[in-house]
C-alpha positions as CSV (number, residue, x, y, z in Angstrom):
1,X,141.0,324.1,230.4
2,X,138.0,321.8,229.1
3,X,139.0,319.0,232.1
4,X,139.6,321.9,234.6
5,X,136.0,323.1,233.6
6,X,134.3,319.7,233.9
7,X,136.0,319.0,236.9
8,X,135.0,322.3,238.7
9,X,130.8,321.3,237.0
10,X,131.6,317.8,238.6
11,X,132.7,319.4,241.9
12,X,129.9,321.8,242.5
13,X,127.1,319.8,240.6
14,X,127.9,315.6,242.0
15,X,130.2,316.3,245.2
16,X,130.2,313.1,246.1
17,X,130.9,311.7,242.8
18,X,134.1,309.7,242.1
19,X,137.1,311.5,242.0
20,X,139.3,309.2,239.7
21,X,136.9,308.6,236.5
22,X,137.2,312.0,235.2
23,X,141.4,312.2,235.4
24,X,141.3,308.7,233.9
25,X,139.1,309.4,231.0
26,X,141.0,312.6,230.6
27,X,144.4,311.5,230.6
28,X,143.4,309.1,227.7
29,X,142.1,311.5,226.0
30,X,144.6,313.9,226.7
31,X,146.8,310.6,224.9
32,X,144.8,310.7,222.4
33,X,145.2,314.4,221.4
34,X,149.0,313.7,221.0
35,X,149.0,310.7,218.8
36,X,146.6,312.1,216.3
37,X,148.0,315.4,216.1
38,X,151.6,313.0,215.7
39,X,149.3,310.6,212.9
40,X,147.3,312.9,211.2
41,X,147.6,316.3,211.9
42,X,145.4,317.8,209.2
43,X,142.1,316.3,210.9
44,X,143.6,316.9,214.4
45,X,141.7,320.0,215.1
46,X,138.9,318.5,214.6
47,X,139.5,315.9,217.6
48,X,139.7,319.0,219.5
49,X,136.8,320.1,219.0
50,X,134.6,316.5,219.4
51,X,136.4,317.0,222.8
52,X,135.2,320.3,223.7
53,X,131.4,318.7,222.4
54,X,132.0,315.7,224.3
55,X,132.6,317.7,227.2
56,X,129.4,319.8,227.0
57,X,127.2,317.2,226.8
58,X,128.4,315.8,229.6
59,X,127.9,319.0,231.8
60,X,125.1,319.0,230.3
61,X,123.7,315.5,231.2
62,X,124.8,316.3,235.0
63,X,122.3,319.1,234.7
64,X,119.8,317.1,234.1
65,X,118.4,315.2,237.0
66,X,115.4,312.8,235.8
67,X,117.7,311.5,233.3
68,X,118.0,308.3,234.9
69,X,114.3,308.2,235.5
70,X,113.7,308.7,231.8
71,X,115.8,305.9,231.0
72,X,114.7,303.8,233.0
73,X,110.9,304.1,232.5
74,X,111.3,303.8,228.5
75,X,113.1,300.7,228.2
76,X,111.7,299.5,224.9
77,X,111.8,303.2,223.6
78,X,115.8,302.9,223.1
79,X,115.5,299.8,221.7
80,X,113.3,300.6,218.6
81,X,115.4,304.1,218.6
82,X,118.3,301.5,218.5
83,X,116.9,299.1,215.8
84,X,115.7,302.5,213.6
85,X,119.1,303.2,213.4
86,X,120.5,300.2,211.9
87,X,117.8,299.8,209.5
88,X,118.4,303.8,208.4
89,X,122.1,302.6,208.0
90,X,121.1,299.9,205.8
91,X,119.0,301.8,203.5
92,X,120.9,305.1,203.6
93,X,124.5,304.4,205.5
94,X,127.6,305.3,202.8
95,X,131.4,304.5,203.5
96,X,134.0,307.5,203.9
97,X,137.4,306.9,202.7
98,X,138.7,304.3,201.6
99,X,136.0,301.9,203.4
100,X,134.2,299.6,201.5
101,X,131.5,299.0,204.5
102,X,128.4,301.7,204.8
103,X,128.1,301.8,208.0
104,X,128.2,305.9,208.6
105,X,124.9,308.1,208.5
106,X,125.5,311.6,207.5
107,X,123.3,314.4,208.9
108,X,124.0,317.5,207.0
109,X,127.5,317.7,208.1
110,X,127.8,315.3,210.6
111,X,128.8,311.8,210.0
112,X,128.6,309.2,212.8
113,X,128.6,305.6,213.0
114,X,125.2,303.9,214.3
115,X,127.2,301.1,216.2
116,X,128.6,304.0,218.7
117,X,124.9,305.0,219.5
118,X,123.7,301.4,219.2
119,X,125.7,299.9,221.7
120,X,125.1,302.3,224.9
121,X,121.1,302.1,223.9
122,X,121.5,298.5,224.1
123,X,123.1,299.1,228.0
124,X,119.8,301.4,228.7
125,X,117.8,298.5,227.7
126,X,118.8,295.7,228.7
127,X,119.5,297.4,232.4
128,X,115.8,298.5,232.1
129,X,114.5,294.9,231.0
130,X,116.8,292.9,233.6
131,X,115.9,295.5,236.8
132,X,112.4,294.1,235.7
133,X,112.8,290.7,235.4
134,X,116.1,289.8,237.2
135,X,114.1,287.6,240.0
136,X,112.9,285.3,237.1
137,X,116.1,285.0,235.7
138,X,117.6,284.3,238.8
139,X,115.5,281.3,239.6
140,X,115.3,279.1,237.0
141,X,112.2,276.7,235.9
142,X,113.4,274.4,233.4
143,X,116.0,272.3,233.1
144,X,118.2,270.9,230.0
145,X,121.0,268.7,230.9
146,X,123.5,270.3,233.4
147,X,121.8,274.1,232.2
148,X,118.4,275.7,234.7
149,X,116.9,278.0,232.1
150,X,114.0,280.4,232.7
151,X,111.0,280.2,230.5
152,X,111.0,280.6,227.0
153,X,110.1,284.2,227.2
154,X,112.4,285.0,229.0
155,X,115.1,283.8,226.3
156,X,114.2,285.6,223.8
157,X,115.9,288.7,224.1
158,X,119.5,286.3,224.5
159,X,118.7,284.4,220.9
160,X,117.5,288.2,219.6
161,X,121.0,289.3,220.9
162,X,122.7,286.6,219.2
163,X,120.9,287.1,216.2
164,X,121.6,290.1,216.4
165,X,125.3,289.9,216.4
166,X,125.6,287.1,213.9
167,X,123.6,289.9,211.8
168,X,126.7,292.2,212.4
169,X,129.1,289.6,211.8
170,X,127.7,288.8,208.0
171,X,126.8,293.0,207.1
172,X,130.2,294.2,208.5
173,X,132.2,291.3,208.1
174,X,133.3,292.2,211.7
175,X,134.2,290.0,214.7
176,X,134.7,292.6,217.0
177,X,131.7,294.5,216.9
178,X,129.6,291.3,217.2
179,X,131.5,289.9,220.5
180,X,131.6,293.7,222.1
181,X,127.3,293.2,221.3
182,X,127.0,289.5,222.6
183,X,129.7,290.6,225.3
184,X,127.6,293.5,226.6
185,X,124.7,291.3,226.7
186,X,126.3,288.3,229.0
187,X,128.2,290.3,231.6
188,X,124.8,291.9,232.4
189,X,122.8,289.0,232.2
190,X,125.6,287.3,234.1
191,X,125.6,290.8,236.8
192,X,121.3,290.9,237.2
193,X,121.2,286.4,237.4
194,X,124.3,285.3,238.9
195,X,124.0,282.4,236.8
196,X,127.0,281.1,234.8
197,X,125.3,278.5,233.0
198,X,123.5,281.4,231.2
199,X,127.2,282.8,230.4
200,X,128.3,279.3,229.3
201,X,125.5,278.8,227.2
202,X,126.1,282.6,225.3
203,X,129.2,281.7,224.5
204,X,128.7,278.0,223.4
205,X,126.1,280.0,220.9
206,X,128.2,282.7,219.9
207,X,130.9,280.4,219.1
208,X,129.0,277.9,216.9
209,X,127.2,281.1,215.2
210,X,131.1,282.2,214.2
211,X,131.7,278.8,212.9
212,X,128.3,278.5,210.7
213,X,128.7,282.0,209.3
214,X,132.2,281.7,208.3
215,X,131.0,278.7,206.6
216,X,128.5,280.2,204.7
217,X,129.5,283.5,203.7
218,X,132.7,283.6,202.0
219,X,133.3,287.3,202.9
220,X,133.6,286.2,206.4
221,X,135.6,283.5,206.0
222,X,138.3,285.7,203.5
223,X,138.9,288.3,206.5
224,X,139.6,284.6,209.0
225,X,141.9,283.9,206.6
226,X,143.8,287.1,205.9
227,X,144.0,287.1,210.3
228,X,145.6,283.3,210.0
229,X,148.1,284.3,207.8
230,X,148.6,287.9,206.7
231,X,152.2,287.2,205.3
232,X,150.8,285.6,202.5
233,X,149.1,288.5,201.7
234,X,151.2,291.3,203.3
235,X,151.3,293.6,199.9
236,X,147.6,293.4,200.0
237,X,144.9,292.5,202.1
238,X,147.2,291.4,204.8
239,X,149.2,295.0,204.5
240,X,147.7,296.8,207.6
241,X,148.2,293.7,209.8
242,X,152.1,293.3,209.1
243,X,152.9,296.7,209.2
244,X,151.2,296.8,212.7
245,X,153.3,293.6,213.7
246,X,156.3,295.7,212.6
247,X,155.3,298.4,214.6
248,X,155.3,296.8,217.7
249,X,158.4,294.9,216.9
250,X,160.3,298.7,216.2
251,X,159.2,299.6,219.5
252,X,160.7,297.6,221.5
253,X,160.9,298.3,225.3
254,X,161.0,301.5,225.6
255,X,160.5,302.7,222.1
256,X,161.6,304.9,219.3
257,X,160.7,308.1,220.7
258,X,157.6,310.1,219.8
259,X,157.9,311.4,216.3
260,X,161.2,309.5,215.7
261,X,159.1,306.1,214.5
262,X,157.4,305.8,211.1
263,X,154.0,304.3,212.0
264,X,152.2,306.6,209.4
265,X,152.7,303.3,207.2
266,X,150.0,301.6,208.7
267,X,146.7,302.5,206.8
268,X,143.9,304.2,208.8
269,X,147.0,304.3,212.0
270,X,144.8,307.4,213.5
271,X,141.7,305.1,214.0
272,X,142.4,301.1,213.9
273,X,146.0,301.2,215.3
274,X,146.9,304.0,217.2
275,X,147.8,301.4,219.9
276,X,150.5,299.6,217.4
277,X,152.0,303.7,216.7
278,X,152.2,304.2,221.0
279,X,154.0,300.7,220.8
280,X,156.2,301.8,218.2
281,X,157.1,305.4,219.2
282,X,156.8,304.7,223.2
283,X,157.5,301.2,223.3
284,X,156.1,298.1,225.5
285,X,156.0,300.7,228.4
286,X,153.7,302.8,226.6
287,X,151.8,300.5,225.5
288,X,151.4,299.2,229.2
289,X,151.0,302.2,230.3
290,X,147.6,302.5,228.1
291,X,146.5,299.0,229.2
292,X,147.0,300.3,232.8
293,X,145.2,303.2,232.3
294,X,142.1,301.0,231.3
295,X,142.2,298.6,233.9
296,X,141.7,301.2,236.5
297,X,138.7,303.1,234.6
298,X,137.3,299.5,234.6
299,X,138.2,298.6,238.4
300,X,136.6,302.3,239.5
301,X,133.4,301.6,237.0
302,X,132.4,298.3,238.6
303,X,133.4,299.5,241.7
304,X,130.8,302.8,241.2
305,X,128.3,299.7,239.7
306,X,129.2,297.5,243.2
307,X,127.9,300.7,245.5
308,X,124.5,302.0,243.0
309,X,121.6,302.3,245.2
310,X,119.2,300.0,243.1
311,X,119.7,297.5,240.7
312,X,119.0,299.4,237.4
313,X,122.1,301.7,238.4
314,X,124.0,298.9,238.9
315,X,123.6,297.2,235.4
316,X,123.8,300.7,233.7
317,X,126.8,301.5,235.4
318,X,128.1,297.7,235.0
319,X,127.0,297.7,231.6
320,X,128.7,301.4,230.5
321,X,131.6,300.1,232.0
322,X,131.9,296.6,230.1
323,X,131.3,298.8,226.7
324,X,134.5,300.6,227.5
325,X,136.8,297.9,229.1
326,X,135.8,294.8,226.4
327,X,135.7,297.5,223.6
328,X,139.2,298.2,224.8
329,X,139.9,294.6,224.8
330,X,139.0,293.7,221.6
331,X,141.3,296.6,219.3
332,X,144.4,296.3,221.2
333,X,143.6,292.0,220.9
334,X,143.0,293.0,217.3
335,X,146.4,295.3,216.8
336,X,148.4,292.4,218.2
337,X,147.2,289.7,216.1
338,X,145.0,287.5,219.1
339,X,141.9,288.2,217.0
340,X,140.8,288.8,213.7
341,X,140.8,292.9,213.3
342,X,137.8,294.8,213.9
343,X,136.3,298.2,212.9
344,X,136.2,299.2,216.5
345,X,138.2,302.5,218.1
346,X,140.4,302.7,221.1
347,X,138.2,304.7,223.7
348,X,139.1,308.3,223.8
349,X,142.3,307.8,222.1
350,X,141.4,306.8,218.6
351,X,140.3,309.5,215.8
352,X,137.0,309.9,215.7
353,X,134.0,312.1,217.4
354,X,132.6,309.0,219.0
């Protein structure tokens, strides 16, 4: 009833809209709905209902014409909006659960996690900075080596980025959230410049950041090592990853059949590895099935960000649509054991109001 109802909004409001985002997001979602009421059913109703909020704001936000405009006129705006909002959660953020991070912010009853509202601010401004100064970008003025770079000023917002995420990497001893930041950042740098040395040279920095953090915080390097080799510590802090690795391997091809698997062992299944229970209780198929799912919202994003009018819809569009596919990426990576885990969810399918 909530998809029927956005659908007929959609219809009526954006005719010409695309006709495939909406069933893709909502069959996820839908996916979603099943596996937590399946994981953890006495918070289910409560995904229910982010769902129906979710969906209002959306109608909502097609209501709203100048949105766009608004965006893109205050750049800046949603960057300091972004930066208040990590600096509240590090004077005021607390840890739910069993977490040992603070990285929520609690308004009256309300809980959220500044990352989620973080990351697509940081798509509004860099869209709004790089519609501004993509020519310059584009046409370089200095050389070093092999690399054309721009002027100085014009790298500062990639080293703030990096920063940034190396920032992220040491306060939420977290891998994944950094590369989905430093990730967002490149493909649209990449998308307004055309310029793969700019690429090459993100990731040459992002990767010898990793290597100097890990070195000096010993926090960081603990959660490398638990990823290397969880068996060694697979009654403690390596528990969540072998039980995950179990999952999978349970699964098998075609699965154990949904409620007939035991992926409830895994801590936090409903929100870090609700991809490792699909493999368990539907089995590689599933689990391709999922992957599948994504790689069409990402093919019809880009595709939507290929036809924009103007180049801030394009690098909004691209942008929104990288958050989703490399966010993607990164927890089912994570789940299977190709990169350290990270704190990130499964879009629409993982627990969580986000």
């Amino acid at each position: 009833a909530i998809l029927l109802g956005l659908h007929t909004v959609l219809t009526f409001r954006s005719p010409d809209s695309d006709q495939l985002l909406l069933p893709l997001a909502g069959t996820l979602t839908g996916l979603g709905l099943v596996m937590v009421y399946r994981l953890a059913p006495a918070v289910s109703n409560n995904q229910l209902v982010w769902f129906a909020l979710s969906a209002a704001t959306m109608a909502a936000a097609l209501l709203v014409r100048p949105l766009l405009d608004w965006l893109r006129r205050y750049p800046y705006t949603w960057a300091f909006l972004g930066i208040g909002l990590v600096g509240l959660t590090l004077l005021f953020g607390h840890a739910p659960g069993s977490s040992v991070e603070r990285l929520w912010l609690r308004v009256g009853p309300l809980q959220f996690q500044s990352s989620e509202v973080l990351k697509v601010l940081l798509v509004v401004f860099l869209a709004g900075y790089l519609d501004r100064d993509w020519e310059l970008l584009a046409h370089a003025h200095y050389a070093l080596g092999p690399l054309r770079l721009p002027p100085l000023p014009y790298l500062a917002p990639l080293l703030a980025v990096w920063g940034f995420s190396m920032l992220l990497l040491v306060w939420q001893r977290d891998l994944g959230m950094a590369l989905l930041f430093f990730g967002i950042f490149l493909v649209m740098l990449y998308i307004a410049s055309s310029r793969g040395s700019y690429v090459v040279m993100g990731l040459a920095l992002f990767v010898a950041g990793v290597l100097v953090v890990t070195t000096l915080f010993g926090h960081v390097r603990e959660r490398f090592d638990v990823w290397l080799n969880p068996w060694a510590t697979s009654q403690q802090e390596g528990f969540q990853i072998v039980q995950g690795l179990l999952a999978f391997a349970a699964g098998g091809v075609f699965g154990q059949g949904l409620n007939y698997g035991a992926p409830t062992y895994i801590p936090a299944v409903h929100t870090d590895y609700v991809f490792a229970a699909i493999g368990e209780e539907m089995g590689l198929m599933g689990d391709l099935a999922v992957v599948a799912l994504y790689v069409l919202l990402v093919y019809r994003g880009y595709f939507l960000a290929i036809r924009a009018r103007d180049t801030f819809g394009r690098l909004l569009a691209a942008g929104l649509t990288t958050v989703l596919g490399l966010q993607a990426l990164i927890i089912m990576a994570g789940n299977l054991k190709l990169i350290p885990l990270t704190g990130v969810s499964l879009p629409f399918v993982s627990y969580g109001g986000s």
